[in-house]
C-alpha positions in Angstrom: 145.4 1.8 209.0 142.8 2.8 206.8 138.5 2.3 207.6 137.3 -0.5 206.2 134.5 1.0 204.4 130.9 -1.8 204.5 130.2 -4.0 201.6 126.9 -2.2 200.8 128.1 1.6 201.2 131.2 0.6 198.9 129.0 -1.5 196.1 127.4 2.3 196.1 130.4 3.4 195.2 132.2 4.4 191.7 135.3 1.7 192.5 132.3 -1.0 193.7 130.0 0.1 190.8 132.9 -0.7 188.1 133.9 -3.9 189.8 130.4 -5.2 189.7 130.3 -4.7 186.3 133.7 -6.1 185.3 132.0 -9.5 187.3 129.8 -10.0 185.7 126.8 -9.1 187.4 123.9 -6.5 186.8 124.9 -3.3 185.4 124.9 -1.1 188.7 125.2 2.0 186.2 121.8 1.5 184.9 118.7 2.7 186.4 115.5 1.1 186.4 112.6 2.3 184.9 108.7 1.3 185.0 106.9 0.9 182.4 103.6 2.1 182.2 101.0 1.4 180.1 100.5 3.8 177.2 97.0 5.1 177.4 95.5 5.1 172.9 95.8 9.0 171.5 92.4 10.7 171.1 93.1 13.6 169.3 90.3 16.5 170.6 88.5 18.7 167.8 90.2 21.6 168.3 93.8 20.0 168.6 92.9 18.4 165.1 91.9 21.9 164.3 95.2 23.5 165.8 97.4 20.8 164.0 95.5 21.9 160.2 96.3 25.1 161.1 100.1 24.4 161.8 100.4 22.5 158.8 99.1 25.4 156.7 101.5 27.9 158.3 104.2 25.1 158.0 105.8 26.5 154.7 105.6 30.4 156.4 107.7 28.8 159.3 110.6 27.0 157.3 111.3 29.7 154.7 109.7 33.0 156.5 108.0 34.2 153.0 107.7 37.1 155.0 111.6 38.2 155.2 113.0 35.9 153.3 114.4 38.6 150.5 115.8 35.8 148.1 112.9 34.1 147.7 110.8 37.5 146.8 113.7 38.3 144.0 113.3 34.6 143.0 109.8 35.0 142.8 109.7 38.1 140.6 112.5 36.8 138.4 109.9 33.5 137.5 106.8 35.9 136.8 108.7 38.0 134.7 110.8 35.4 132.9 107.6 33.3 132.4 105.6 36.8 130.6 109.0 37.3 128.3 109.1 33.3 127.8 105.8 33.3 126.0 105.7 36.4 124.4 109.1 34.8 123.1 107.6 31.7 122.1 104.6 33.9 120.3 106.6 36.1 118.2 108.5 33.2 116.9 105.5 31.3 115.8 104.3 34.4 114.4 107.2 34.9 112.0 107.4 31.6 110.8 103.9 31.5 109.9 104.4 34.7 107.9 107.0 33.5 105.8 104.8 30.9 104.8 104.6 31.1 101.2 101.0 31.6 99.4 98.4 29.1 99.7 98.3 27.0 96.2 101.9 28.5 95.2 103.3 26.2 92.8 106.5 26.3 95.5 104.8 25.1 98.3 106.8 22.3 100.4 103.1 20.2 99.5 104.2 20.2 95.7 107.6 19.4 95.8 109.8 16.9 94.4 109.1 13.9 97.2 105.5 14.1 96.2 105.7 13.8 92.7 107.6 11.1 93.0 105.7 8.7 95.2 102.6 9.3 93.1 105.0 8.9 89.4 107.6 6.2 90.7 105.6 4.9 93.4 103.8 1.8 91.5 107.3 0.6 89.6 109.7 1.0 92.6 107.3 -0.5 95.2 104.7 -2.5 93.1 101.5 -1.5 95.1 98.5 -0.4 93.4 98.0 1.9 96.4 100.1 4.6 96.6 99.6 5.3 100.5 100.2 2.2 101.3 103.4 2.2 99.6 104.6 5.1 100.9 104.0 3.8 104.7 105.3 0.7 104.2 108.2 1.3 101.7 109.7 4.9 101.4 108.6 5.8 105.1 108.8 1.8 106.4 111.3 3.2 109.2 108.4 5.3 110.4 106.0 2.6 110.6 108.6 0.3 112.5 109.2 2.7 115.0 105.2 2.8 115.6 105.1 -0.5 116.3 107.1 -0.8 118.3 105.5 2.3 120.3 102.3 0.4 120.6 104.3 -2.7 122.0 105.9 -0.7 124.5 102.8 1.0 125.5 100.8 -2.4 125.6 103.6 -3.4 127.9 103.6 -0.5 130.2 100.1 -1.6 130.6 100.5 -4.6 131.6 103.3 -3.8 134.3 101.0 -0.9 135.6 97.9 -2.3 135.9 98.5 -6.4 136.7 97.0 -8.3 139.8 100.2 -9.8 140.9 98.7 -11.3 144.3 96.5 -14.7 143.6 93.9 -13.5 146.6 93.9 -10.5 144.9 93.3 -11.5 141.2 90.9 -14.4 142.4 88.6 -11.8 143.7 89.0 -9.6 141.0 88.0 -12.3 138.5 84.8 -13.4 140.7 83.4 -9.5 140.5 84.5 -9.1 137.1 82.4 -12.6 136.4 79.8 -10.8 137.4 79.7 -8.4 134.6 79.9 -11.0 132.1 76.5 -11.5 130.0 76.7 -15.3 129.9 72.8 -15.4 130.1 72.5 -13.1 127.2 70.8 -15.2 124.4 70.6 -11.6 122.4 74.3 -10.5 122.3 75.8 -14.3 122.4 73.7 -14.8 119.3 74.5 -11.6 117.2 78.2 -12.1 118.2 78.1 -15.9 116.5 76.7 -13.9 113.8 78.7 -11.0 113.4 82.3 -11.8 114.5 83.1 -14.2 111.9 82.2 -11.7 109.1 84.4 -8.9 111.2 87.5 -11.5 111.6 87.2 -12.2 107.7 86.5 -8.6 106.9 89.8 -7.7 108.7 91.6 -10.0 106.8 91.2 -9.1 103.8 91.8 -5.5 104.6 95.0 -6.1 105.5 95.9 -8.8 102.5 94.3 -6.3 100.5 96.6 -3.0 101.7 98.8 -2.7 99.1 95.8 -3.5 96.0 93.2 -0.4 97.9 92.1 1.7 100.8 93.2 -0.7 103.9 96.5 -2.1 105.6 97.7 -3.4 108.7 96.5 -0.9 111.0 92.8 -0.4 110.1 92.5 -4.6 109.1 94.2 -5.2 112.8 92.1 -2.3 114.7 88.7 -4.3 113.1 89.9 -7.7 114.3 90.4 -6.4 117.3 86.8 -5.0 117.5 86.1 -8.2 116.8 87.9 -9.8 119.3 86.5 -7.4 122.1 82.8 -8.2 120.7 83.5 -12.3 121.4 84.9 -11.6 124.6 81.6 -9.3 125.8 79.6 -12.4 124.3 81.0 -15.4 125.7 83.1 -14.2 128.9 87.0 -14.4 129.2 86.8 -18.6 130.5 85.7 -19.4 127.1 88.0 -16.1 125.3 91.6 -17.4 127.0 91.1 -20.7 125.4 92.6 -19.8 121.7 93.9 -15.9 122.9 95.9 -15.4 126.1 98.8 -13.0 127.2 101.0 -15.9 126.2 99.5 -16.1 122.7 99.6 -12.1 122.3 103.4 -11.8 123.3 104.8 -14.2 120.9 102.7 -13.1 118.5 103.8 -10.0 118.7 107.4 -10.5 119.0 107.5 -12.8 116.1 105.6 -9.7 114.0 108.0 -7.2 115.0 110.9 -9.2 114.7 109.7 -10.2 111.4 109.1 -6.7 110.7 112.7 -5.5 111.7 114.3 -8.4 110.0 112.8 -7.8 106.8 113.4 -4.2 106.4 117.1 -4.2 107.8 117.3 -5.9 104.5 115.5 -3.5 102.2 117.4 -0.5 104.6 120.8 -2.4 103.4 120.2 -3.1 100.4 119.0 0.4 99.2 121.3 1.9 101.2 124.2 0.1 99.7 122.6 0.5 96.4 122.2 -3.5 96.1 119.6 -4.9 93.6 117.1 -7.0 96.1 116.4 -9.9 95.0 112.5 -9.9 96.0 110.4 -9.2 93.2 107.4 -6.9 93.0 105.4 -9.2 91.2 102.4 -8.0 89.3 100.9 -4.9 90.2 97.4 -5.8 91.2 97.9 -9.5 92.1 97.4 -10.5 95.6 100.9 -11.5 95.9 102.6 -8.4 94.6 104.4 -5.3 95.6 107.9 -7.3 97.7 107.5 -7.4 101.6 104.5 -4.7 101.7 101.8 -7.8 102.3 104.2 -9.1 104.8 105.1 -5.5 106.7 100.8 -5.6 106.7 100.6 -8.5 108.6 103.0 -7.7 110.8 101.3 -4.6 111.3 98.0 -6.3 111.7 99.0 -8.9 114.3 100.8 -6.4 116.5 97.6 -3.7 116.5 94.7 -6.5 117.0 96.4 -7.6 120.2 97.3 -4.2 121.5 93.8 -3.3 121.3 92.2 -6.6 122.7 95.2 -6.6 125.5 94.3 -3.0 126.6 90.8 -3.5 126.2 91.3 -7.1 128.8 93.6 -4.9 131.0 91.8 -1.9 132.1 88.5 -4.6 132.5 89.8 -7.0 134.3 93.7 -6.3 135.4 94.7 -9.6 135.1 96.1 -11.1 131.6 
């Protein structure tokens, strides 16, 4: 007959261990440990000093600059293909400089055939009096759309980098940015009632005037947006966001580009296709003249004021 072996020696045991822990009951196979509490790390001087010192000699530890022989060839193969990339790049430029023909040759690329006709075709096929203005907005239109569209993308980039999203956040920013704002100033607020009328009207008719002289849709939108920034400086952004918000700039600005691509998608067609349009040039010198130039101006206009009042709002105040 075998020993019978006592309860407590055989709950020490591998057999009593298991069947304690197929019951149910506190896992005999784990230990217990104490937990202490963990005293806050003060880091000494020189341990700070040690640990700078480590970091510095990290990258001499991981790829051993020392012996590492692929690195050294890598290393020399950069410098060298660096020196033979510029002198590359330097030679090039030099030759094609030299071929250049003679300045004032009467074969220059500046006297060619696109030249001449802008400046002899340029008032019949576009009916604008100016000739730049035509060019931009007519022959090179495509050119002009896609740089609208550049300053809406960058006016939006703006806006997604530099935003207050949080409302503690921009309701803090707003009360130190009131303080800023010259509401007291009898001086400025009276030489912007003044002034910013005659600027707004001013950069009107620059751009309704585009296609007749010097002017368009980006000088005429750049001054109403000087004048924009002026009121705002004057009167504070409270009394500002009351006729020109975020809101107001974005369908604004959509409806001008839209307007924009809508309207030359048809001259593109149409000329492409070799399609009379039926939009007539009117009279050359008449306000209403020369197609869908004085409308591509507006468009211009509306989409270059509020990119420079938005970024002007946006770096001040980072909420639009």
């Amino acid at each position: 007959m075998s020993k019978k072996v006592p309860e407590e020696e055989y709950q020490k045991t591998f057999s009593g261990k298991f069947r304690q822990w197929m019951d149910g009951t506190k896992d005999p196979f784990l230990g217990t440990v104490e937990m202490k509490k963990q005293e806050p790390f003060q880091e000494t001087p020189q341990k700070k000093e040690e640990r700078e010192q480590d970091k510095k000699r990290l990258p001499e530890r991981v790829y051993d600059l020392g012996n590492n022989l692929e690195l050294k060839i890598f290393q020399r193969f950069y410098r060298v293909f660096s020196a033979l990339f510029c002198i590359f790049l330097v030679v090039m430029l030099l030759m094609a400089v030299s071929d250049l023909p003679p300045f004032g040759h009467e074969e220059n690329p500046v006297n060619n055939e696109v030249a001449a006709r802008y400046i002899e075709k340029g008032l019949e096929e576009t009916g604008a009096v100016n000739i730049v203005t035509g060019m931009i907005l007519d022959y090179r239109a495509f050119d002009t759309l896609g740089e609208s569209h550049v300053l809406f993308i960058a006016t939006c980039t703006v806006l997604i980098l530099l935003r207050v999203d949080k409302k503690d956040d921009r309701e803090a920013h707003e009360t130190n940015d009131r303080i800023h704002e010259p509401k007291n100033d009898m001086i400025l607020q009276t030489v912007a009632r003044i002034l910013v009328p005659p600027i707004l009207i001013f950069g009107i008719y620059i751009i309704l005037a585009g296609h007749l002289g010097p002017g368009g849709g980006f000088s005429g939108g750049a001054v109403i947006g000087a004048g924009l920034i002026l009121y705002l400086n004057a009167f504070g952004f409270a009394r500002t966001e009351k006729f020109f918000t975020a809101k107001t700039y974005r369908r604004l600005s959509f409806a001008a580009l839209a307007c924009y691509s809508v309207a030359k998608s048809y001259s593109f067609y149409t000329g492409a296709n070799h399609i009379e349009s039926v939009i007539p040039l009117g009279t050359p010198g008449a306000i209403l003249s020369s197609g869908l130039i004085l409308i591509l101006n507006i468009c211009v206009g509306v989409v270059v004021a509020g990119t420079m009042y938005t970024f002007y709002v946006m770096f001040r105040k980072g909420n639009y």
